[in-house]
C-alpha positions as CSV (number, residue, x, y, z in Angstrom):
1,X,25.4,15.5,-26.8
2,X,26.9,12.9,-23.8
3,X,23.0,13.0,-22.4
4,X,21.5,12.0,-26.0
5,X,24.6,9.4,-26.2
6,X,23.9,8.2,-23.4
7,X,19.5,7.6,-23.6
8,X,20.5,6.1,-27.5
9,X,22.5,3.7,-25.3
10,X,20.2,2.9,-22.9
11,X,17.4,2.1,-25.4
12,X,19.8,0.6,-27.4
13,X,20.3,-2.3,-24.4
14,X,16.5,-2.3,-23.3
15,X,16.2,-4.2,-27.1
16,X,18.9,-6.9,-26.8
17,X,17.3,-7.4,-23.6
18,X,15.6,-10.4,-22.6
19,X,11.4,-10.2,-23.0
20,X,9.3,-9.9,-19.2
21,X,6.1,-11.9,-19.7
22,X,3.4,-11.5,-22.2
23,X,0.9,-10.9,-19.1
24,X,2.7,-7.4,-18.2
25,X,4.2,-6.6,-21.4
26,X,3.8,-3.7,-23.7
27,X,5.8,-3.0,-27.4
28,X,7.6,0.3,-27.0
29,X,9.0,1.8,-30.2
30,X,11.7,4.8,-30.3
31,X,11.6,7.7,-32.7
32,X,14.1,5.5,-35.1
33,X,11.6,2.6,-35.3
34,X,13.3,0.1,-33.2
35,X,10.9,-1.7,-30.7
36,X,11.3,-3.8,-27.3
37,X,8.9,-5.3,-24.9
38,X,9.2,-4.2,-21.5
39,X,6.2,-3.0,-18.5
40,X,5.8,0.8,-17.8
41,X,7.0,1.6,-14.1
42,X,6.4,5.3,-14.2
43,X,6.1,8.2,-15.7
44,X,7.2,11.4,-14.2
45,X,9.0,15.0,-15.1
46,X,8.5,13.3,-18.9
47,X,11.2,10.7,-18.2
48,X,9.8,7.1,-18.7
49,X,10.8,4.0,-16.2
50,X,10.6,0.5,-17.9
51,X,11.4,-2.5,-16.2
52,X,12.8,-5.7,-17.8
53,X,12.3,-9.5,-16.7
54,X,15.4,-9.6,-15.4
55,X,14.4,-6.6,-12.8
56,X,16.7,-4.3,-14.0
57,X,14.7,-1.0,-14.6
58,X,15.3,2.1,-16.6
59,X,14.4,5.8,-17.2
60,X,14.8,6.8,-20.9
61,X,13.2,10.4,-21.9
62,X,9.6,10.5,-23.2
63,X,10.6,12.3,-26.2
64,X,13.0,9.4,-27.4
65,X,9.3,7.3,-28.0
66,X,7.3,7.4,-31.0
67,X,4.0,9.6,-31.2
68,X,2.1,6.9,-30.8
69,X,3.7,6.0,-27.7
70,X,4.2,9.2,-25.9
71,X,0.2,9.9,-26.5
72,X,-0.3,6.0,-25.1
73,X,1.9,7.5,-21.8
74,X,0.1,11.1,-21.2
75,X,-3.0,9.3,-21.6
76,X,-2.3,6.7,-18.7
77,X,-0.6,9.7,-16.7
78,X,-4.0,11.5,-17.0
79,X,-5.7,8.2,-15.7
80,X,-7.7,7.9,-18.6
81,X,-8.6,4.6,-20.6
82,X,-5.5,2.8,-21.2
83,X,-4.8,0.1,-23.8
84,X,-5.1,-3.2,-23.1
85,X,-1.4,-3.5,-21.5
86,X,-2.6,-6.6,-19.1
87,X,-3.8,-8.9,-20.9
88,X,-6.1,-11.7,-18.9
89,X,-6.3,-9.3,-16.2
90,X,-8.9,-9.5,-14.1
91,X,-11.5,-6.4,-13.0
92,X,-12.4,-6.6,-9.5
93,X,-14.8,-4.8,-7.1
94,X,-14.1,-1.2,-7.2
95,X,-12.6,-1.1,-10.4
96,X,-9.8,-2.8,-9.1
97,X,-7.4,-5.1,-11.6
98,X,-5.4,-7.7,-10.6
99,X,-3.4,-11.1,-12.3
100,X,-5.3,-13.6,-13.4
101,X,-4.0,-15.3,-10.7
102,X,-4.0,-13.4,-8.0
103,X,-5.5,-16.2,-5.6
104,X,-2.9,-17.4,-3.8
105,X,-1.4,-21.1,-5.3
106,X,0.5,-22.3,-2.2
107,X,-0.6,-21.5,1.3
108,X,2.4,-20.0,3.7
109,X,0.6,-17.5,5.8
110,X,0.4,-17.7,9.5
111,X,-3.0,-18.5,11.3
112,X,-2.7,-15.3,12.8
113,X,-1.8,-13.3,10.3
114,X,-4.9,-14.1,8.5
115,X,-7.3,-13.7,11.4
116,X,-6.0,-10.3,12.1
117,X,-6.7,-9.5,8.0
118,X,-10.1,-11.1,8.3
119,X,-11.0,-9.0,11.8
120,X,-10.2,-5.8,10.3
121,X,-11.6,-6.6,6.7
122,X,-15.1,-7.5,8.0
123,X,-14.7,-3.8,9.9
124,X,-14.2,-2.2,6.3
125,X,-16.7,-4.3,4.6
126,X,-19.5,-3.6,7.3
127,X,-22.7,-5.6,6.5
128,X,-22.3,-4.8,2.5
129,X,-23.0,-8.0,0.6
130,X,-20.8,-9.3,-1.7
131,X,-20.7,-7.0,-5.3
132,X,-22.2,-4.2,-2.9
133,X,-19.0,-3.2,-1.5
134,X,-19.5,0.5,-1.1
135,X,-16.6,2.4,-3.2
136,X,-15.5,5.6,-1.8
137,X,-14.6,8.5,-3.4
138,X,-11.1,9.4,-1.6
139,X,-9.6,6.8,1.0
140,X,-7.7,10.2,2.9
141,X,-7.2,13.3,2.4
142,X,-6.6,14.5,-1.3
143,X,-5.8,10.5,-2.5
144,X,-8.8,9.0,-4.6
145,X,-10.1,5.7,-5.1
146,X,-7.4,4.4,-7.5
147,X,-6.0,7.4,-8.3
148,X,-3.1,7.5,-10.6
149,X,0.0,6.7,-8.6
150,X,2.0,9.8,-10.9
151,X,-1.3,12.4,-9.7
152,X,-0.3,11.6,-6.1
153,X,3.4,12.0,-6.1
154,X,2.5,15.8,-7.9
155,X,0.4,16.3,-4.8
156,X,3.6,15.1,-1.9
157,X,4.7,18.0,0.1
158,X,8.3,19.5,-1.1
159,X,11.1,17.9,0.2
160,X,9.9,14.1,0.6
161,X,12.2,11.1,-1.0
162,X,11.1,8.5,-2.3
163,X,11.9,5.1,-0.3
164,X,10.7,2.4,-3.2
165,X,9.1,1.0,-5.3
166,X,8.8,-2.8,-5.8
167,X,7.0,-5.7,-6.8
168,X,4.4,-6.7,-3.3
169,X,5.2,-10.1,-2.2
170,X,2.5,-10.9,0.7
171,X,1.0,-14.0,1.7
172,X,-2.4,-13.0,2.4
173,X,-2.4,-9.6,-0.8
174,X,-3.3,-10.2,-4.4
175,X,-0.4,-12.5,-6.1
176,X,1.2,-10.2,-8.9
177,X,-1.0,-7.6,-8.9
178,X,0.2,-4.8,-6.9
179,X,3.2,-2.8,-6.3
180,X,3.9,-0.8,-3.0
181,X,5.4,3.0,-3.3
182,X,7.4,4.0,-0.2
183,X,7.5,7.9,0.5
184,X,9.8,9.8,3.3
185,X,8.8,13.3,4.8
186,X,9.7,14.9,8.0
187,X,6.1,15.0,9.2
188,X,3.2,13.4,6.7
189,X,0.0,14.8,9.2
190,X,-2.8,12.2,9.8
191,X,-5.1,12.7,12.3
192,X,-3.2,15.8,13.7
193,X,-0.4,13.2,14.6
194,X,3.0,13.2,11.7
195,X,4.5,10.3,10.7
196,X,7.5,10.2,8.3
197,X,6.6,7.7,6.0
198,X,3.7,6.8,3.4
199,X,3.1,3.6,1.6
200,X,0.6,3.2,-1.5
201,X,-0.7,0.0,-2.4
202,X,-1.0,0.2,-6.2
203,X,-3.1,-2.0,-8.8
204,X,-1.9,-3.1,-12.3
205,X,-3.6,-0.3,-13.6
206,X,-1.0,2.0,-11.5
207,X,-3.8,3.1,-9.3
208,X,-4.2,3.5,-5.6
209,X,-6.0,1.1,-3.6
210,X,-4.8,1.2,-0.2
211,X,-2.6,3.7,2.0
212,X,-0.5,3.3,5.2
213,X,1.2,6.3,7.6
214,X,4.0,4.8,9.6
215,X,5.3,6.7,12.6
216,X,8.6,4.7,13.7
217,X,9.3,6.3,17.0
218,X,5.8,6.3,18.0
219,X,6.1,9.4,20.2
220,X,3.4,11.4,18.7
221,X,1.1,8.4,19.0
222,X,-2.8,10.1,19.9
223,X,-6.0,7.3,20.7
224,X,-9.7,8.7,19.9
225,X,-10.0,8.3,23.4
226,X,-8.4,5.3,24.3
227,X,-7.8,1.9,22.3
228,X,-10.8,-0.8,21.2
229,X,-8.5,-3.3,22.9
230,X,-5.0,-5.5,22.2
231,X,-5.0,-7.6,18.6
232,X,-1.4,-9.3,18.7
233,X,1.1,-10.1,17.2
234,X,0.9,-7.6,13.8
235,X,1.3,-4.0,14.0
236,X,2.2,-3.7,10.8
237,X,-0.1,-5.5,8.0
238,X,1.7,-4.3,5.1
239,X,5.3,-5.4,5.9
240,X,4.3,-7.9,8.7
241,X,5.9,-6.6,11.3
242,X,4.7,-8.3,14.8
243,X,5.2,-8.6,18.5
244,X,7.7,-10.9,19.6
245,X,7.9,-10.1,23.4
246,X,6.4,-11.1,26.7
247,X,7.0,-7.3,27.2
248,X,5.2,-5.5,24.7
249,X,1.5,-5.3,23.3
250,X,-0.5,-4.4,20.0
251,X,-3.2,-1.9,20.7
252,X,-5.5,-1.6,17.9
253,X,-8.6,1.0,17.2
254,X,-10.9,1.0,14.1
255,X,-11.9,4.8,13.1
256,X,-14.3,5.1,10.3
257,X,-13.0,6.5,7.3
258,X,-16.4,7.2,5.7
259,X,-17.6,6.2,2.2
260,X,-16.3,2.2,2.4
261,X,-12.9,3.1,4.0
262,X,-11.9,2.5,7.4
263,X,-8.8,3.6,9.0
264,X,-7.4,0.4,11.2
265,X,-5.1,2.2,14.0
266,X,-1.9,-0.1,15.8
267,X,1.0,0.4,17.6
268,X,3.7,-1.4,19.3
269,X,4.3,-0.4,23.1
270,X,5.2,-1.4,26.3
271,X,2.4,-3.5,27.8
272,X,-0.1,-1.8,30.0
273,X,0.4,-2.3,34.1
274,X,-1.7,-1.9,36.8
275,X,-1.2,0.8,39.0
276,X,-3.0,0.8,43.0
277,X,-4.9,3.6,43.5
278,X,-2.3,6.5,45.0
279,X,-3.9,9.8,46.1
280,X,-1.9,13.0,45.0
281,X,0.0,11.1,42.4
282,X,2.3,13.6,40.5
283,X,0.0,14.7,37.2
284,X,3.1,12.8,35.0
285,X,2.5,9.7,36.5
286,X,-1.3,10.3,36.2
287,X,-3.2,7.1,34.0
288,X,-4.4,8.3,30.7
289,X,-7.5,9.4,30.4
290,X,-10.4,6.6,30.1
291,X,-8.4,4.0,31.7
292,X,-8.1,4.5,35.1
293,X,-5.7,2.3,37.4
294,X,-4.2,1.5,34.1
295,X,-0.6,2.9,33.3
296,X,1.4,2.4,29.9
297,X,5.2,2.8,28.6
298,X,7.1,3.6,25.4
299,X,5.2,3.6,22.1
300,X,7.7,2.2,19.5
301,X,5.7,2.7,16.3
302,X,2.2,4.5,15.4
303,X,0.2,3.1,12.1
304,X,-2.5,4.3,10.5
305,X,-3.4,1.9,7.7
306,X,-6.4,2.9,5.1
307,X,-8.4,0.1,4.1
308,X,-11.2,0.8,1.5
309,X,-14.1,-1.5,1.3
310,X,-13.1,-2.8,-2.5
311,X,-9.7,-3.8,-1.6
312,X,-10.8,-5.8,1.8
313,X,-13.4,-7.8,0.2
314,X,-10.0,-9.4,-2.3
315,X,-8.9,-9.8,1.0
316,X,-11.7,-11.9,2.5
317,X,-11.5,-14.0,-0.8
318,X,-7.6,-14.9,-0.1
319,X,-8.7,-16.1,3.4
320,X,-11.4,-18.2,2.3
321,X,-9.1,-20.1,0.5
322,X,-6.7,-20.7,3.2
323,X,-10.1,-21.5,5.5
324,X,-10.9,-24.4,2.5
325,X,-7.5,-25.8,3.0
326,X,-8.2,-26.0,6.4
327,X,-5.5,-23.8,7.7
328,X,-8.6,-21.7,9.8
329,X,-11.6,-22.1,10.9
């Protein structure tokens, strides 16, 4: 009785509650008839998150809804058509559906920020013209090309907690048109190497189109031999993380993903030294293999970050506009 008191009460507030805009918005109606507007968050274990303008957000059971509503919901769980929930959204390569304006409409990204993004885009993209973005079928491992965020959390190893899930804000990503997922596990494997967190980059559509693997004591951190070379100051993409110190360096390695993805490789470490060549040098203090009179320290974080073909092209078309501003070259 106190857990139906309490969903009656919770739906009751979601109506007096003020309206998000008509660009995400969807009419929800309870089993009584009463109706609110509000945009779906998730659906998972048949309880329903809906998030107001005011960004207060909240799970109400799925058996509260009408019919008509909880067939709308298992229908966008399944990753079928969905109703037209965006309107003026905007299909992109890939499938892809962002904002209407997702261009950016003021310029605050760093020069080097955005040559970093344009670097590793051009990698994903490869010679592929534009509209011939090759679309792959999974980005890694069991994740598809836009692949319902709700399919992905069934297939998370036991034990994982969920870090977040919010609105992206980035400079240089889609305005208002994706949110980023944030995942915790003692060891997510990648490349034989574990990291303990996961972030998915997902469309309006709730669908993935980009993944990250973040290893925050770098430790475990394996090259494929050795690294292409040193791309500073980001080592992080998604949450712009850089290098700040005389000290320390951003390795980077591109490792094809296959099918229009690419898997763009950085960490954060001490910077590489020169070492003289000493005969009988204990096997510890040995340089690493491929890089001979060369000697590094600590790694401090390991990243793997997924980048599909799709996805990097919006990317290119952000920096474009920056590079019409005159902010690049």
């Amino acid at each position: 009785m106190k857990s139906s008191l309490r969903l009656v009460l919770a739906f009751t507030f979601l109506l007096h509650s003020a309206a998000l805009s008509a660009e995400t918005l969807r009419t929800f109606t309870d089993a009584k008839g009463r109706s609110l507007r509000a945009s779906l968050v998730s659906i998972q274990n048949n309880q329903v998150t809906l998030k107001l303008e005011n960004g207060q957000v909240y799970t109400i059971g799925l058996s509260t809804l009408s019919q008509t509503d909880q067939q709308w919901l298992k229908t966008s769980r399944t990753g079928g058509e969905t109703p037209s929930s965006f309107p003026g959204a905007q299909p992109l390569p890939g499938g892809m559906v962002f904002s209407p304006n997702w261009l950016p409409q003021t310029l605050t990204a760093k020069r080097e920020l955005l040559e970093s993004l344009e670097f590793y885009c051009k990698a994903a993209i490869g010679n592929a013209a534009r509209g011939k973005e090759p679309v792959p079928g999974n980005i890694v491992g069991a994740i598809r090309w836009r692949m319902p965020i709700d399919e992905v959390i069934q297939t998370l190893p036991r034990g994982y907690n969920k870090l977040m899930e919010r609105p992206m804000v980035h400079s240089c990503l889609p305005t208002d048109s994706l949110t980023l997922c944030g995942f915790q596990f003692k060891s997510f494997l990648d490349r034989e190497q574990p990291f303990n967190q996961m972030f998915l980059l997902i469309d309006k559509e709730r669908k993935v189109v980009s993944v990250q693997f973040v290893d925050q004591n770098g430790k475990n951190v394996r090259w494929f031999p050795v690294p292409d070379g040193i791309r500073e100051p980001y080592y992080n993409l998604i949450s712009l993380t850089h290098n700040g110190s005389n000290g320390k360096e951003v390795p980077y390695q591109i490792l094809g993903g296959g099918g229009g993805v690419v898997c763009i490789k950085t960490a954060f470490r001490d910077k590489t030294m020169q070492v003289p060549n000493i005969p009988n040098l204990p096997p510890n203090m040995q340089p690493p293999g491929g890089m001979p009179g060369m000697m590094t320290g600590r790694t401090y974080e390991n990243v793997h970050w997924y980048l599909p073909a799709p996805f990097a092209r919006t990317i290119l078309d952000i920096v474009d506009v920056y590079r019409k501003a005159g902010v690049i070259r």
